[in-house]
N, C-alpha and C positions, 0 to 999 in steps of 0.2 A: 672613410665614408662607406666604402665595398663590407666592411666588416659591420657597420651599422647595419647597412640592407639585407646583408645574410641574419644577421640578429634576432630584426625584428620580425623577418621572415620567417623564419622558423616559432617564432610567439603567434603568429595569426595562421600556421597550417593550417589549423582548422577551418578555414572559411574556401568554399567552393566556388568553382566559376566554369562550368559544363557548356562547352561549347560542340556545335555541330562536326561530325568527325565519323570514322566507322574505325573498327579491326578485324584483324583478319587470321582466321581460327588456323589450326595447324595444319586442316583438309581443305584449305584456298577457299573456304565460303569470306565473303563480304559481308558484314552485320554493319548496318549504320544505328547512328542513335546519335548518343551525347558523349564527350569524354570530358573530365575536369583538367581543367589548365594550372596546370603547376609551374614552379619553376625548375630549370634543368636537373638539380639532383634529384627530387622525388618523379620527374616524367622520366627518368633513365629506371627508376625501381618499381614501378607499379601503373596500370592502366586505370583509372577508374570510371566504368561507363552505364550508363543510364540509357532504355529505349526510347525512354521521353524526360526531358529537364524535372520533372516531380517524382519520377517514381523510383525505383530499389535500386540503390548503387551495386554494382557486382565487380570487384577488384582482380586485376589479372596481370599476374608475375611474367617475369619474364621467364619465354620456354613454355607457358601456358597457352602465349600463342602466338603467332608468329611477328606482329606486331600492328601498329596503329598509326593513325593520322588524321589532324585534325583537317576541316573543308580548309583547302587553297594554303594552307601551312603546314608546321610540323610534320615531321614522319619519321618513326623511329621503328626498329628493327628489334626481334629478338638476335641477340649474340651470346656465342661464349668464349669469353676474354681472358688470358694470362694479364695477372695485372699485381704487382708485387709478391711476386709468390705463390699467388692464389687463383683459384679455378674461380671466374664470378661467371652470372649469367646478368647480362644488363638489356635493357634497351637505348638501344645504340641510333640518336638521330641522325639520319641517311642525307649525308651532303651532295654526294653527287654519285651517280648508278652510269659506270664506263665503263671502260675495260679495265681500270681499276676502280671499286669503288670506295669513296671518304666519308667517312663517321666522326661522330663525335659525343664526347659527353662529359659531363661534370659530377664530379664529387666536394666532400669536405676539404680536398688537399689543395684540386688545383683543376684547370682545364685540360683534357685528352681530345685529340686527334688520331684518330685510328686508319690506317691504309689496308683493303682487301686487294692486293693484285687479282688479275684475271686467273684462277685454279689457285692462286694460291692461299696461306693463313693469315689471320688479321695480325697488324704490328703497328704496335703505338709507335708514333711518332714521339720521341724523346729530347731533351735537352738538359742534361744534368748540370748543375749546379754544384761545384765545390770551392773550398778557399785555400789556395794556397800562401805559401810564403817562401818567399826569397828576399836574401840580405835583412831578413828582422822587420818587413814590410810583408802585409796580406793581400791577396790578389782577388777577387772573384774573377773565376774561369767559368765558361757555358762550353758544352763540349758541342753542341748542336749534331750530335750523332743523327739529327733525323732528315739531313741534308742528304749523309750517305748513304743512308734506308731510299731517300725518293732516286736518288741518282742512280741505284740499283734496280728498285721497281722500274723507273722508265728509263731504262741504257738501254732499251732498243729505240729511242728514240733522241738523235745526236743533235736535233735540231733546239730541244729544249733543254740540253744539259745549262749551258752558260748559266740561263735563269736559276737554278736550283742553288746558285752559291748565294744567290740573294734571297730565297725564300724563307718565310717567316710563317710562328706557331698561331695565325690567325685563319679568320673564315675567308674573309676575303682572299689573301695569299693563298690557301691552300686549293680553295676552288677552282680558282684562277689557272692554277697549274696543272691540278688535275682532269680539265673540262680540255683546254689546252693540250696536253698529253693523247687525250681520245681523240681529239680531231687529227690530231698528226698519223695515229696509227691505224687508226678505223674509217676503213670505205665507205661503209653502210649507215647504220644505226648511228643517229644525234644521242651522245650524253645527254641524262635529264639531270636537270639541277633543281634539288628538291629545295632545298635552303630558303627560308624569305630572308632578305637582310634584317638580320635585329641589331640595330644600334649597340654597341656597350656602354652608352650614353646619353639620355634623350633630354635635352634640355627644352623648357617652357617660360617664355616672357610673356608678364603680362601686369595690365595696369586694373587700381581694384579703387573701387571709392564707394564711403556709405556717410553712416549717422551713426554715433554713441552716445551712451548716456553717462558722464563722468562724473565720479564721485572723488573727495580729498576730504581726509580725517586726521587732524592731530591728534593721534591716540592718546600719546606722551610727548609735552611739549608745556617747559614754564609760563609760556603769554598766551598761547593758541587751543590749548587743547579744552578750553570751555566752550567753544565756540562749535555752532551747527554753521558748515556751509549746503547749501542748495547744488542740486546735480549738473552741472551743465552738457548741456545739448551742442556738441560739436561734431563740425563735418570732417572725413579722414579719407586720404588720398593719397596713393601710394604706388609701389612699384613692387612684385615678387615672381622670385625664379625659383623655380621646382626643377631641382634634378632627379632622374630616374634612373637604375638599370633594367633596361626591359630585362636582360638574358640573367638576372638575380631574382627580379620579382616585378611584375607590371604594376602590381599595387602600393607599394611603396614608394615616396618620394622623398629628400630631403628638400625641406624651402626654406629660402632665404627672404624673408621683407622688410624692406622698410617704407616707414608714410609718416605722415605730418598728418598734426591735426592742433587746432586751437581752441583755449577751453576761458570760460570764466566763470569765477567763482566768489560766492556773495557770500559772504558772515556774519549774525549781527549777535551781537551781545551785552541785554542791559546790568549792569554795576550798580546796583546802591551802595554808596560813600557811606552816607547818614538818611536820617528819617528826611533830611530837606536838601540832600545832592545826590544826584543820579549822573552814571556815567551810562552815555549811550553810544557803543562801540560797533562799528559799519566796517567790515573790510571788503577789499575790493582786490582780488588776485586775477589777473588778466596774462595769459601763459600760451607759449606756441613749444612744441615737444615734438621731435623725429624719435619713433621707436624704429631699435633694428629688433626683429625676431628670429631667433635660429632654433626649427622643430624639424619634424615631421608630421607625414600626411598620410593615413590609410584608406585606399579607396576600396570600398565594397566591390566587384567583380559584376552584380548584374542589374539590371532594369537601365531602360534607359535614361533616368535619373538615377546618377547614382552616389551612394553616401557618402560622406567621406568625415572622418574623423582626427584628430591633430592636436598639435600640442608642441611647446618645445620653453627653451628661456626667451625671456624679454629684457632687452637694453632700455631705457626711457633717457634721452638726454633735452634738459631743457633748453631752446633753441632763444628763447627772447620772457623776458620777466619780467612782470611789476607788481610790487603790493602796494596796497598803500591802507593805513588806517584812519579814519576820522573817528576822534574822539567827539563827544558834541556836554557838556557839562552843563545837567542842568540846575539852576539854584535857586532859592527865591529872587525876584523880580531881575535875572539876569540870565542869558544862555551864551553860550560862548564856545568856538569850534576850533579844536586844534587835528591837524595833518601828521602822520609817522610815516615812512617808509622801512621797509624791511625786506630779508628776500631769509628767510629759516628755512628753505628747501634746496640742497644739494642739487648741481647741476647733471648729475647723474646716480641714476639709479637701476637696480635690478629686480627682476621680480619670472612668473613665468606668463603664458598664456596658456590657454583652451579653446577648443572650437569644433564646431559641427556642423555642417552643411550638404550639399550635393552639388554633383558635379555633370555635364551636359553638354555629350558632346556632337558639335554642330559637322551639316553633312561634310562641308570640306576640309573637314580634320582637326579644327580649332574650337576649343572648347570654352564654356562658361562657368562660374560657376558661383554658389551664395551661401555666405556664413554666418554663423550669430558665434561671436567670441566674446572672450573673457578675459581681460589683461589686470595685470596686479602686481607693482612694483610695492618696495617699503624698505623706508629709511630707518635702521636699527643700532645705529654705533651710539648715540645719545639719546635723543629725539628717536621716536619712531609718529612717521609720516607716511602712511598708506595715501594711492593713487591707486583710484580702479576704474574701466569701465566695462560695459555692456554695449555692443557693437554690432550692426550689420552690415555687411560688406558682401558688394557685389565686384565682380571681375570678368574680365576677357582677356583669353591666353592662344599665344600665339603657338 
């Protein structure tokens, strides 16, 4: 899924979302305005800030100037990093300002954590990864080399060593110990802890119900596919979960749904036998269907309605079925009705959906939101049996 949201992340860079924030030039002046909200590899490579949400973007490297931060979040540093090799200049997000201070940042490879002791250079916290083998068996080893980088940075402080054999390459862990470490050795001055917690996970429940307008078409089909059926009008009621990684991308979700919905559908088709028998053919298909859909969701970044766009495959499995046909014969001075039952639709099927709506979200946190989609399963191995509908759907996510 992580390699999904980076994906499609990088296909919608182009879309902005300039939130309130200042930087700060390399002579200590304070500029406030707008910055764009990215996700962590491009907020580690570039600033992009606006005086006012409409007007001139003006983009700022790192070493351009000393660094940035959004209101009440983010903050990031200019630095310059040994980091495989190579001399980088990044903007480095500022975890905690102690007497040592913790950074952080993302690229393509992998997540870094960076330690500044007090006077001293910045040093990635490391944990290499190799495979060995013994007896004709393969091992994965972690050397966790960055236990004894912290146990060195804070060995003037005996009271936090224990901890460090258990410390781990996260925010919370590394915070925790770093904030921890400045109260032990500092009289004065409170470490400030810049961090907001950002989830690596944000999960969204929520229940969603509307109206669609469903359509069913024997394209190809020996006894059905003369027949016109009429659209029906059915209600859809459901349950879907939206995963997100804030610290990958806030706009991007994967969602999982499924819902029930029950549909029926009329077909009539008259037959002339001969000049003086008519066959007058009535069907009656009465059908209840749980779809699962497995997409994704892209939310537009601003107003406070805001867009959202999606898509993904659809499962359609029929939940309960009946057809039934009445023939009715009509002849001279005699008419006469005979009953068929049949079920020529597979108990599952596949197809995708589409959808467009906006999303709205309410003051204590939980959002709404409203969609018009497009579902489209179809039956291809013999028969081919298109099911489609047209859909409104509203929800509330917790």
């Amino acid at each position: 899924m992580t390699l999904s949201l980076m994906a499609c992340g990088s296909m919608v860079s182009g879309q902005t979302d300039f939130r309130a924030g200042y930087y700060i030039t390399n002579a200590y002046d304070t500029i406030h305005g707008f910055i764009d909200y990215r996700g962590d590899i491009r907020n580690s490579k570039t600033c992009d800030f606006r005086t006012e949400p409409d007007r001139e973007t003006v983009s700022f490297k790192p070493g351009e100037i000393l660094g940035y931060r959004y209101e009440k979040g983010k903050y990031y540093i200019s630095k310059t990093l040994e980091s495989d090799g190579e001399t980088k200049q990044l903007f480095l997000e500022y975890l905690v300002d102690g007497i040592a201070d913790l950074y952080y940042f993302r690229d393509e490879k992998d997540d870094y954590y960076v330690l500044e002791p007090e006077g001293g250079e910045l040093e990635i916290l490391s944990n290499e990864e190799t495979v060995i083998e013994k007896d004709g068996v393969s091992y994965a080893w972690e050397s966790h080399s960055y236990i004894a980088t912290l146990k060195t940075t804070f060995g003037d402080c005996w009271d936090i060593q224990p901890e460090l054999d258990h410390a781990q390459l996260t925010h919370k862990s590394l915070i925790n110990l770093t904030s921890e470490y400045h109260d032990y050795v500092c009289d004065g001055e409170k470490c400030i802890i810049y961090q907001k917690e950002i989830p690596l996970l944000k999960v969204n429940l929520g229940v969603t119900f509307g109206t669609s307008s469903s359509g069913l078409n024997f394209v190809r089909h020996t006894n059905y596919q003369e027949y016109d059926f009429r659209r029906s009008w059915d209600p859809v009621v459901g349950l879907q979960l939206n995963l997100n990684s804030p610290r990958i991308s806030e706009r991007i979700a994967v969602i999982l749904r499924t819902e029930w919905t029950k549909s029926y559908f009329f077909g009539y088709l008259e037959d002339p036998y001969s000049q003086t028998i008519i066959y007058h053919n009535d069907i009656h298909i009465r059908l209840s269907s749980a779809r699962l859909a497995i997409g994704m969701n892209y939310t537009f970044p601003q107003g406070t309605f805001r867009p959202v766009l999606g898509g993904g495959y659809l499962i359609n499995r029929l939940m309960d079925y009946h057809m039934s046909r009445l023939v009715e014969t009509e002849a001279p001075n005699v008419i006469f009705t005979h009953e068929y039952f049949d079920k020529p639709q597979r108990d599952m099927t596949m197809g995708f959906f589409v959808q467009v709506g906006a999303q709205y979200e309410l003051p204590w946190g939980n959002f709404i939101h409203c969609f018009l989609r497009y579902h489209y399963t179809s039956e291809t191995i013999s028969d081919r049996i298109i099911m489609n509908s047209y859909s409104i759907n509203l929800g509330y996510f917790l």
